[in-house]
SEKE-614102 format. One record per residue (C-alpha): residue in one letter; x, y, z. Coordinates in Angstrom, 2 decimals. Example, Ala and Ser with C-alpha at 12.3 -4.5 7.8 and 13.67 -1.06 7.14 Angstrom:
2
type = A c1 = 12.30 c2 = -4.50 c3 = 7.80
type = S c1 = 13.67 c2 = -1.06 c3 = 7.14
This chain:
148
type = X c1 = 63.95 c2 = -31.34 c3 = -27.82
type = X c1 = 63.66 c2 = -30.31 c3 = -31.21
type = X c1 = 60.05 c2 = -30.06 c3 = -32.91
type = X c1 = 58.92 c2 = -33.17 c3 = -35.17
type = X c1 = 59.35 c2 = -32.42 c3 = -38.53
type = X c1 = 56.82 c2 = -33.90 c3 = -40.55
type = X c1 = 57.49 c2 = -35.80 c3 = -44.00
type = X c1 = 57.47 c2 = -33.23 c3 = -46.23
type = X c1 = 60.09 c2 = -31.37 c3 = -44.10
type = X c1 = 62.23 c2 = -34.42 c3 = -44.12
type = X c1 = 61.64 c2 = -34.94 c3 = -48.02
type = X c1 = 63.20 c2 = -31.61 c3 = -48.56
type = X c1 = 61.00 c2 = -30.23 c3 = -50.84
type = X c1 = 58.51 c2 = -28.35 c3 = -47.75
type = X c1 = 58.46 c2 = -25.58 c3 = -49.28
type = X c1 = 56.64 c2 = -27.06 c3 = -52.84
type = X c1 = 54.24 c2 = -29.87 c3 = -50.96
type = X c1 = 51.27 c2 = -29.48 c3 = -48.63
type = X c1 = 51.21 c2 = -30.22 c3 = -44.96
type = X c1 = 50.53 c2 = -34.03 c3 = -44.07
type = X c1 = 46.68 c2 = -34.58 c3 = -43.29
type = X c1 = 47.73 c2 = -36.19 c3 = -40.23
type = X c1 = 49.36 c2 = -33.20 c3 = -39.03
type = X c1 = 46.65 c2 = -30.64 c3 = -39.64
type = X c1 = 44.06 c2 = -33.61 c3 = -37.66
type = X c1 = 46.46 c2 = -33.03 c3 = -34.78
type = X c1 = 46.18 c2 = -29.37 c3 = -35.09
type = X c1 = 42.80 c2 = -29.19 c3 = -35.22
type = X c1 = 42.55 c2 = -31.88 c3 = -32.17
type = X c1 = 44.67 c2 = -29.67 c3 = -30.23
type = X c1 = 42.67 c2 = -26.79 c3 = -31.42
type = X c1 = 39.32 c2 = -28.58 c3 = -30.65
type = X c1 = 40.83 c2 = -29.79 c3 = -27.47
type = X c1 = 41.51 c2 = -25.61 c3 = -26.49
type = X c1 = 37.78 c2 = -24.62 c3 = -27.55
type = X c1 = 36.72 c2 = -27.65 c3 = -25.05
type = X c1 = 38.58 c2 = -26.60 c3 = -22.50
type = X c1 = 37.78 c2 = -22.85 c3 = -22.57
type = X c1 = 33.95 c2 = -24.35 c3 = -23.01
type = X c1 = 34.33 c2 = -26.35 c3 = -20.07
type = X c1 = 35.70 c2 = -23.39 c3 = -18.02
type = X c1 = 33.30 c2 = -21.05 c3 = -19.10
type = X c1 = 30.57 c2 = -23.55 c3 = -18.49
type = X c1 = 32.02 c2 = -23.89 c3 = -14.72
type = X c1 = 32.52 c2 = -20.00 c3 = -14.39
type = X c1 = 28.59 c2 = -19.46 c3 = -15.62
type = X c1 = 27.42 c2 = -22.70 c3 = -13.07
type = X c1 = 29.18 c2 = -21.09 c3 = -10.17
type = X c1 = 27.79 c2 = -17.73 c3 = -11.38
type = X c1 = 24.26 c2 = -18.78 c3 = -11.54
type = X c1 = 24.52 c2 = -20.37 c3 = -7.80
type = X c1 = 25.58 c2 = -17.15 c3 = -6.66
type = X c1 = 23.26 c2 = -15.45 c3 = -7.90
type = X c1 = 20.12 c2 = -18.07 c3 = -6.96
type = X c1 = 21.87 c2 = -17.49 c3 = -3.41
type = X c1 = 21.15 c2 = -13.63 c3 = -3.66
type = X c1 = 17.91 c2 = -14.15 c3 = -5.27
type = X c1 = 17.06 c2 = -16.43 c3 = -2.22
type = X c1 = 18.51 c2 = -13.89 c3 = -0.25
type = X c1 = 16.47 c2 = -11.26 c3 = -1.70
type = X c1 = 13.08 c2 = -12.74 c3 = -1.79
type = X c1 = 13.87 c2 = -13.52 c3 = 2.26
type = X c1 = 14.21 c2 = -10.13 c3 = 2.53
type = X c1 = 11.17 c2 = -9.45 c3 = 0.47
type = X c1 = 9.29 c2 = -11.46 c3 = 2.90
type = X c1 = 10.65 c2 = -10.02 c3 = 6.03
type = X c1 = 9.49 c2 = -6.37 c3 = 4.41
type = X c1 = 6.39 c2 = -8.11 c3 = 3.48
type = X c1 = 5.59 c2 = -8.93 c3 = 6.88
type = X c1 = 6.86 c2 = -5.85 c3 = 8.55
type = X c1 = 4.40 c2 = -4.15 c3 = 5.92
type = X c1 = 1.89 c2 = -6.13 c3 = 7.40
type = X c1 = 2.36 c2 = -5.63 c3 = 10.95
type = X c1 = 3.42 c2 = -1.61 c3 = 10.13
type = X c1 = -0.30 c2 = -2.00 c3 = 8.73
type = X c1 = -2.25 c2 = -3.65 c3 = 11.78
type = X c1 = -0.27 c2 = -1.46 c3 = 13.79
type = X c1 = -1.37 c2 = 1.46 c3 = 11.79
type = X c1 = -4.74 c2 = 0.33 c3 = 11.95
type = X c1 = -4.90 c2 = -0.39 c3 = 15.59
type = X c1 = -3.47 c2 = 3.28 c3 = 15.82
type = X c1 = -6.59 c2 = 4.64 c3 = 13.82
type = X c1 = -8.73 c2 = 2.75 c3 = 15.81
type = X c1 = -7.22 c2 = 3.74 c3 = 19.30
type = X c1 = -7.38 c2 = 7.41 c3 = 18.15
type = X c1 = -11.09 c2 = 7.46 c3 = 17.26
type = X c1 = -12.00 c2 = 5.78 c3 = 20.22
type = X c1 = -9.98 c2 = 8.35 c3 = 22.19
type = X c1 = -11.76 c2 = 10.80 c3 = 19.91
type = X c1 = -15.19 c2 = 9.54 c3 = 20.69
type = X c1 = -14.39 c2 = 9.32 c3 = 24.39
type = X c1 = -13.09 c2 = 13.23 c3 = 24.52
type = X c1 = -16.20 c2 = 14.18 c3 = 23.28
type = X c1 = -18.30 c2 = 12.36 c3 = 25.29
type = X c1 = -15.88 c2 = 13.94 c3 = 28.41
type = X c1 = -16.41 c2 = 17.42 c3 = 27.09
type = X c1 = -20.68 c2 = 16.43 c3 = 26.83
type = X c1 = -19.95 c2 = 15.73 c3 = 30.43
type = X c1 = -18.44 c2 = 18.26 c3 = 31.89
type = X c1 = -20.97 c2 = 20.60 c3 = 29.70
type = X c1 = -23.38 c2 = 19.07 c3 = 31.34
type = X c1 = -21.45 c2 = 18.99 c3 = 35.09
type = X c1 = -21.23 c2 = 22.73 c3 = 34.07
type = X c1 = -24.82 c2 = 23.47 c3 = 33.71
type = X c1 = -25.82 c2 = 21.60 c3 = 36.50
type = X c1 = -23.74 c2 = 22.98 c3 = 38.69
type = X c1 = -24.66 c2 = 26.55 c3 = 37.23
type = X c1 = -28.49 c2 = 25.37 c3 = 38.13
type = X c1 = -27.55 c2 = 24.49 c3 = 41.80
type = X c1 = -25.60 c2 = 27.35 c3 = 42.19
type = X c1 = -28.75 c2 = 29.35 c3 = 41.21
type = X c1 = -31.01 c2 = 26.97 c3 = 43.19
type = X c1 = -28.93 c2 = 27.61 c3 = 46.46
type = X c1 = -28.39 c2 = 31.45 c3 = 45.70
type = X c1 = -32.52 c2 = 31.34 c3 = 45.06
type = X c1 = -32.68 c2 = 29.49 c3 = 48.90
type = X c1 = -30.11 c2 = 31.57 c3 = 50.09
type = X c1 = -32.00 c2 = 35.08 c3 = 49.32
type = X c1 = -35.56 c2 = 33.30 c3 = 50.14
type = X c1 = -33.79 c2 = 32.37 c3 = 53.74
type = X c1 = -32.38 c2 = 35.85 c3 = 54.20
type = X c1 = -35.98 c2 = 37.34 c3 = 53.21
type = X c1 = -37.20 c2 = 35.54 c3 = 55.67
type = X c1 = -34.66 c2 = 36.46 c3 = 58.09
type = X c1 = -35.03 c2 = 39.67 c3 = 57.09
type = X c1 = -38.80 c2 = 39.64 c3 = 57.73
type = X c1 = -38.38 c2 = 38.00 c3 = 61.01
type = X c1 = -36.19 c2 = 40.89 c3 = 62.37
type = X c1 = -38.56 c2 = 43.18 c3 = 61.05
type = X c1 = -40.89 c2 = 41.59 c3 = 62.60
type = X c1 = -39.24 c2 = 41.22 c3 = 65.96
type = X c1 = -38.01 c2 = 44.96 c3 = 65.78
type = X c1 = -41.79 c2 = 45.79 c3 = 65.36
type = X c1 = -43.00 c2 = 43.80 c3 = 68.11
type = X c1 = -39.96 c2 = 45.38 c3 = 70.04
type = X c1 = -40.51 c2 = 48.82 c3 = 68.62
type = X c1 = -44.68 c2 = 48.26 c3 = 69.43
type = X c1 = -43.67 c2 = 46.83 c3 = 73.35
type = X c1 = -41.24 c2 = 49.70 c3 = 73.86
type = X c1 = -44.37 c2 = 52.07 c3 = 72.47
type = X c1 = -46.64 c2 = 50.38 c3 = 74.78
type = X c1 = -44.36 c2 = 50.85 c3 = 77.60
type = X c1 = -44.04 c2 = 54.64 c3 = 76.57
type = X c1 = -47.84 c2 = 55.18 c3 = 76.72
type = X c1 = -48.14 c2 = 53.54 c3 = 79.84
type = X c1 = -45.35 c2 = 55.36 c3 = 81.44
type = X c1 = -46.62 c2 = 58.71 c3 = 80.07
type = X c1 = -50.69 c2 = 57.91 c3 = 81.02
């Protein structure tokens, strides 16, 4: 179907009169109409935009959280860590105090015992002297009587 021609094309003189107001309303209607359109579609591209991004923002401050309260717990942990260490810390020391101290007693009853030991043998010692003595004296005895 052929365009419309408007008056002034129909007149014949187009070429010397200016378009119809009517027509250039239409125009800029259909122009207007365009700019609406595109606005309305860029309006719906921006809206569906912005949800996806408040979705990733939600989804982002979630994960925020989560590393919020891992930092937390990574920090008690840590904490509980320092705490278990010193304690092991204190305890080691107090084990080493310990077996310093098993060390020196034991060094003391080794000395104590050695101390017994050579008092005992002395003693021993002294008694077989003695005994030889006696023995040596009796066997002296028995010489002199033999030989008077």
């Amino acid at each position: 179907m052929p365009p419309k021609r408007t008056f002034c094309e129909m007149s014949g003189d187009a070429a010397k009169t200016e378009a119809h107001p009517l027509d250039l309303i239409k125009q800029t209607i259909e122009v207007h109409e365009k700019i609406v359109r595109h606005k309305n579609q860029a309006i719906q591209k921006a809206e569906k935009s912005i949800l996806r991004n408040q979705l990733k923002i939600e989804e982002y401050q979630s994960k925020i959280e989560e590393l919020n309260k891992l930092n937390i717990k990574l920090g008690d942990e840590h904490a509980e860590a320092k705490e278990f260490v010193r304690k092991a810390d204190k305890e080691g020391r107090e084990l080493k105090a310990i077996k310093k101290r098993g060390e020196e007693l034991e060094k003391a009853l080794l000395d104590i015992a050695k101390k017994e030991f050579a008092e005992k043998m002395q003693d021993m010692l002294q008694e077989a002297e003695s005994k030889m003595n006696l023995q040596q004296n009796m066997l002296q005895r028995i010489k002199r009587e033999e030989d008077s």
